[in-house]
One Martini backbone bead per residue (centre of mass of N, CA, C, O) as a GRO file, in nm:
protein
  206
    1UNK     BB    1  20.888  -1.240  19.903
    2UNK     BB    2  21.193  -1.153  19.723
    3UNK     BB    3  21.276  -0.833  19.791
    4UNK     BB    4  21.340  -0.654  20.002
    5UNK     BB    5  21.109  -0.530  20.174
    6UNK     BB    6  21.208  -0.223  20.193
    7UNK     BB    7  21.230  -0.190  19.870
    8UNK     BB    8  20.956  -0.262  19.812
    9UNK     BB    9  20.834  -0.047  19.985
   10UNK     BB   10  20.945   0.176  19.837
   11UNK     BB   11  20.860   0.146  19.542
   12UNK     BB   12  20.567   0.129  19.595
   13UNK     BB   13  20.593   0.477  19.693
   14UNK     BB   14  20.632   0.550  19.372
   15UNK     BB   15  20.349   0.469  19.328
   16UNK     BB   16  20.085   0.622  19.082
   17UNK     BB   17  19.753   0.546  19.080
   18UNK     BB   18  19.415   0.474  19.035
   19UNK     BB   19  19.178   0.483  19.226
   20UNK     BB   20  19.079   0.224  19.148
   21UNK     BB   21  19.297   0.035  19.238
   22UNK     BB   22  19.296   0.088  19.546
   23UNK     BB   23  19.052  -0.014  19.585
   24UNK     BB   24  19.093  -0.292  19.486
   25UNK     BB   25  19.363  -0.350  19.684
   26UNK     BB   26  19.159  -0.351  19.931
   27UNK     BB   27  18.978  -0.566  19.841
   28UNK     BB   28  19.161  -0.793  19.807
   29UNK     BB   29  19.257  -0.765  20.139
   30UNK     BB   30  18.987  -0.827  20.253
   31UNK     BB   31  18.959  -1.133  20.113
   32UNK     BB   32  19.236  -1.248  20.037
   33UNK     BB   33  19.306  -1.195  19.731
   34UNK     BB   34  19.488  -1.251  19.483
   35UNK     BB   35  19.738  -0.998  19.332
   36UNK     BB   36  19.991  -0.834  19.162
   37UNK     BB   37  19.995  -0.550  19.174
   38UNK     BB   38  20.196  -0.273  19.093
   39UNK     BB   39  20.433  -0.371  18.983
   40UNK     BB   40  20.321  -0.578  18.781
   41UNK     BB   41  20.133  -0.377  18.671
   42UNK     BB   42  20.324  -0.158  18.504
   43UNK     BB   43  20.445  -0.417  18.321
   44UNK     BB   44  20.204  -0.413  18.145
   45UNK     BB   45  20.158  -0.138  18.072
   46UNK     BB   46  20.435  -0.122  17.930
   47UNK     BB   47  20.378  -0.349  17.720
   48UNK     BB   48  20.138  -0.266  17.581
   49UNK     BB   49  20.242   0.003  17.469
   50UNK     BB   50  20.515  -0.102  17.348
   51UNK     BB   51  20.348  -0.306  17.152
   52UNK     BB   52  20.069  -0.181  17.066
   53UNK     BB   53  19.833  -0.317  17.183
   54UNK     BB   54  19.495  -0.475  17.096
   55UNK     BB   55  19.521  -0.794  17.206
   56UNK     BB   56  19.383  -0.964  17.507
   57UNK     BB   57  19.464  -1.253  17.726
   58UNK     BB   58  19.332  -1.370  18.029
   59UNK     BB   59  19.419  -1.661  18.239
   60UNK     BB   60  19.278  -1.531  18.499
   61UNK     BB   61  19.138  -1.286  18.651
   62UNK     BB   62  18.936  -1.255  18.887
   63UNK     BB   63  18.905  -0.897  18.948
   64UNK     BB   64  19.046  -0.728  18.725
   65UNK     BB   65  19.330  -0.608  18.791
   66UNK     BB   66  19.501  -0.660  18.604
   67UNK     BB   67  19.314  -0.574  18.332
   68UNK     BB   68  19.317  -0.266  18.401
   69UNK     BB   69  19.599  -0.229  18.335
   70UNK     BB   70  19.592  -0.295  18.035
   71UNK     BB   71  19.378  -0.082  17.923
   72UNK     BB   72  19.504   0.163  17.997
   73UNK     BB   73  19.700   0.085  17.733
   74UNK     BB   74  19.454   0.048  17.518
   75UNK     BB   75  19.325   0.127  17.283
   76UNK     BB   76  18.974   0.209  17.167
   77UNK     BB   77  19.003  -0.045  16.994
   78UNK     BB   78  19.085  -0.249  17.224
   79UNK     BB   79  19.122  -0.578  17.360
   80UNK     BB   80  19.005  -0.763  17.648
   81UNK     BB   81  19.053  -1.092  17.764
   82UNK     BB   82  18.867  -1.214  18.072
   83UNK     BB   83  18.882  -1.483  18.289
   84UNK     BB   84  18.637  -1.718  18.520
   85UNK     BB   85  18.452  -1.883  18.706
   86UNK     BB   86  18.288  -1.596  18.847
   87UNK     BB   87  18.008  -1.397  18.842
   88UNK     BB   88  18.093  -1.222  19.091
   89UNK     BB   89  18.334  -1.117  18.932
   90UNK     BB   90  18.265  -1.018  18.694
   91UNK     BB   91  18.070  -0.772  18.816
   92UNK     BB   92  18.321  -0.635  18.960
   93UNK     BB   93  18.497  -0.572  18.702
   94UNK     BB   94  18.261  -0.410  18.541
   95UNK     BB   95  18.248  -0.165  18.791
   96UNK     BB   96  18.550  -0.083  18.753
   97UNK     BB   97  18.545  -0.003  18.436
   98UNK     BB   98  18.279   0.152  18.410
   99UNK     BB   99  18.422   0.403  18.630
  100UNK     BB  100  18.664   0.446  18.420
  101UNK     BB  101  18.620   0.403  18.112
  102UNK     BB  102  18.639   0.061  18.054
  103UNK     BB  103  18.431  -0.118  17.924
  104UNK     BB  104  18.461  -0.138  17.621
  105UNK     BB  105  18.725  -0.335  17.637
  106UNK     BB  106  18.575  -0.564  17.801
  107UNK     BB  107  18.564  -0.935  17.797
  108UNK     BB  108  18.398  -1.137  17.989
  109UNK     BB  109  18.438  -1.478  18.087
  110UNK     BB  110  18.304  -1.787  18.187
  111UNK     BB  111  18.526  -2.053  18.330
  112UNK     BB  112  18.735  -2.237  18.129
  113UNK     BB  113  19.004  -2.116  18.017
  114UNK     BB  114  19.084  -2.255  17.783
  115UNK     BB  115  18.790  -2.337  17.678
  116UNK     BB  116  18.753  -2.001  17.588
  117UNK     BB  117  18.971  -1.976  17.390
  118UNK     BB  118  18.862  -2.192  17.164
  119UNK     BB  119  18.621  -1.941  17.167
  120UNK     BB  120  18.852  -1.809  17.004
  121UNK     BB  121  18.959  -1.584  16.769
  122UNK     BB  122  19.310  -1.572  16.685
  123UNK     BB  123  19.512  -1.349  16.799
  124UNK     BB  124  19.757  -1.217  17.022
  125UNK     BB  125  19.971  -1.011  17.187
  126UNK     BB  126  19.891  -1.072  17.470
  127UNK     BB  127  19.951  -1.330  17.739
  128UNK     BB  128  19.792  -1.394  18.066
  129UNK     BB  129  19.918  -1.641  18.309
  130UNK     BB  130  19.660  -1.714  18.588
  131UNK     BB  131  19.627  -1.997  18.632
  132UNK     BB  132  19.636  -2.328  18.714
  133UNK     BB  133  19.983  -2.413  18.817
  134UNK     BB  134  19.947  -2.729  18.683
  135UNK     BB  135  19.842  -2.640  18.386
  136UNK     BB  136  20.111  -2.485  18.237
  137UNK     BB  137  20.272  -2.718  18.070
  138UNK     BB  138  20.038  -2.821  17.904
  139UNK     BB  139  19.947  -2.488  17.814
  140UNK     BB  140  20.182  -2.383  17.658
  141UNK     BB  141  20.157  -2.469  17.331
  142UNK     BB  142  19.862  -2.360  17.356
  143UNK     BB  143  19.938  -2.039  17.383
  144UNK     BB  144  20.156  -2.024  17.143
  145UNK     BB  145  19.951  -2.047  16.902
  146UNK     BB  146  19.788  -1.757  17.016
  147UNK     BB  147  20.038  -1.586  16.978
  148UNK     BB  148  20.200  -1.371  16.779
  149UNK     BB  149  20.471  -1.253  16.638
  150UNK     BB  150  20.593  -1.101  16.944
  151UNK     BB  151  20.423  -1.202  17.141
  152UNK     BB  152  20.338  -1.225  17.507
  153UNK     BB  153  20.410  -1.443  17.757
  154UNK     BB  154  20.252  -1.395  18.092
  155UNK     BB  155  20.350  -1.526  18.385
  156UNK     BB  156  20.237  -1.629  18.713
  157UNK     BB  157  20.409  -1.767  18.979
  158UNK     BB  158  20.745  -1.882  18.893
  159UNK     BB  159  20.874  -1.881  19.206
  160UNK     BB  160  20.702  -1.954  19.485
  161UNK     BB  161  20.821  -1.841  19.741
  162UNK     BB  162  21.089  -1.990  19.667
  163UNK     BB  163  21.022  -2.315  19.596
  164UNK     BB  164  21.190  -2.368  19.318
  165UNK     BB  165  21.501  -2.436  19.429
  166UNK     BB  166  21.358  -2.741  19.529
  167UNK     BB  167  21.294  -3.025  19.571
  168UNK     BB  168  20.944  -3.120  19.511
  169UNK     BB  169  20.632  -3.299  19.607
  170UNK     BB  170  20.473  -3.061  19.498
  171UNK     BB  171  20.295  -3.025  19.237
  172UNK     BB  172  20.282  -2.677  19.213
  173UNK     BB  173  20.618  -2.705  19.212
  174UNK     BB  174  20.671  -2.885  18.963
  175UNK     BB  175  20.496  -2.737  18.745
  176UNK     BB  176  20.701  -2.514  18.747
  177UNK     BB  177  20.954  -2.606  18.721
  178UNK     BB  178  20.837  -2.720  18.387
  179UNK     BB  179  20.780  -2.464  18.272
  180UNK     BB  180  21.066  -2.307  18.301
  181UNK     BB  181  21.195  -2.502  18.151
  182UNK     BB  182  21.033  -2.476  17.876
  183UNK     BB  183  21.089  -2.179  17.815
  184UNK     BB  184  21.387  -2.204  17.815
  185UNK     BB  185  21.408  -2.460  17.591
  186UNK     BB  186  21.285  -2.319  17.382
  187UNK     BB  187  21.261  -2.201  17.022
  188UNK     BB  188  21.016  -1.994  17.025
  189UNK     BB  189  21.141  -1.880  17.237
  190UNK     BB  190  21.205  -1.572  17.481
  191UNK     BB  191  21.322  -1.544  17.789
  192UNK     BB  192  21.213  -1.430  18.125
  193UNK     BB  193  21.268  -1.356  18.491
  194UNK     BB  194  21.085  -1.139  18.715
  195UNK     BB  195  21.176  -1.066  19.063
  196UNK     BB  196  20.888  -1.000  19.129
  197UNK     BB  197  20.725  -1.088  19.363
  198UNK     BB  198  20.668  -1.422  19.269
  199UNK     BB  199  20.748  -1.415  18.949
  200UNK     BB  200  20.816  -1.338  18.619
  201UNK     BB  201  20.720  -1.427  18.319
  202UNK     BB  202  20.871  -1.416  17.976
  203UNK     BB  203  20.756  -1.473  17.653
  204UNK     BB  204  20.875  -1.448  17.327
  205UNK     BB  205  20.769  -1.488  16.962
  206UNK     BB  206  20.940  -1.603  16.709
   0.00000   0.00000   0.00000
């Protein structure tokens, strides 16, 4: 948790979303599986609406739950590809997008997220990098290939329970501060960190 408890948790109350979010949130709290949260989970819908998103693609889905807030955003001809190795996590977000009745916008595709893209053609509107953090560095230039000028790579964990601030012999510490060197350091992109839960990288192409 990066910002005081006390207004996280206002914030969190200010939050109303679908019914079938809170579910996923229960569902995710059950198994202790990480996901990005409702205040992520709002920046994610507002930039979508915001750039008229039509084609969406998350390297590392979980359970579908960012997937499900871009859908949201999403008009009714567009299109979100989440990725995972699970064919569990698979079944278990095609039924909860099945009964949100966003069923149609949802490509869920099972592997390796990297290679999952290469099987992919065309360009994207935003990317969320949500794959695993050591991989970060090395898939930045291949992300930003495959997205749209003006589309938007949206990373999650990159301030990583605020351990990015020192020196670190951790290699998933050290993966993400040269990821975070290098989207600031890049001319292809416009970065900002916004602070909120882990940590979110956005990074618009020139």
């Amino acid at each position: 948790m990066i910002i005081n408890p006390q207004l996280e948790k206002y914030i969190l109350n200010l939050h109303k979303r679908h019914p079938i979010l809170k579910e996923m949130e229960e569902f995710g709290q059950s198994i202790n599986f990480p996901f990005l949260g409702p205040m992520v989970g709002t920046v994610l819908l507002q930039y979508t609406v915001i750039m008229q998103a039509k084609r969406i693609l998350e390297l590392g889905s979980g359970f579908g739950y960012s997937g499900f807030w871009f859908a949201m955003g999403l008009p009714d001809g567009g299109d979100i590809h989440c990725t995972d190795y699970s064919v569990k996590n698979k079944e278990i977000a095609e039924g909860y997008f099945s009964r949100a009745n966003l069923g149609h916008k949802l490509h869920f595709h099972v592997g390796d997220a990297l290679e999952l893209m290469d099987q992919l053609d065309g360009e994207f509107d935003i990317i969320l990098n949500d794959m695993q953090k050591t991989q970060y560095p090395s898939a930045f230039e291949k992300m930003l290939g495959r997205l749209r000028r003006g589309g938007l790579l949206i990373s999650d964990n990159v301030l990583w329970r605020g351990k990015v601030v020192e020196a670190s012999e951790d290699e998933t510490v050290s993966a993400i501060q040269e990821f975070n060197r290098l989207i600031f350091e890049s001319d292809a992109v416009i970065s900002s960190i916004l602070p909120i839960r882990d940590g979110i990288g956005v990074c618009v192409k020139r």
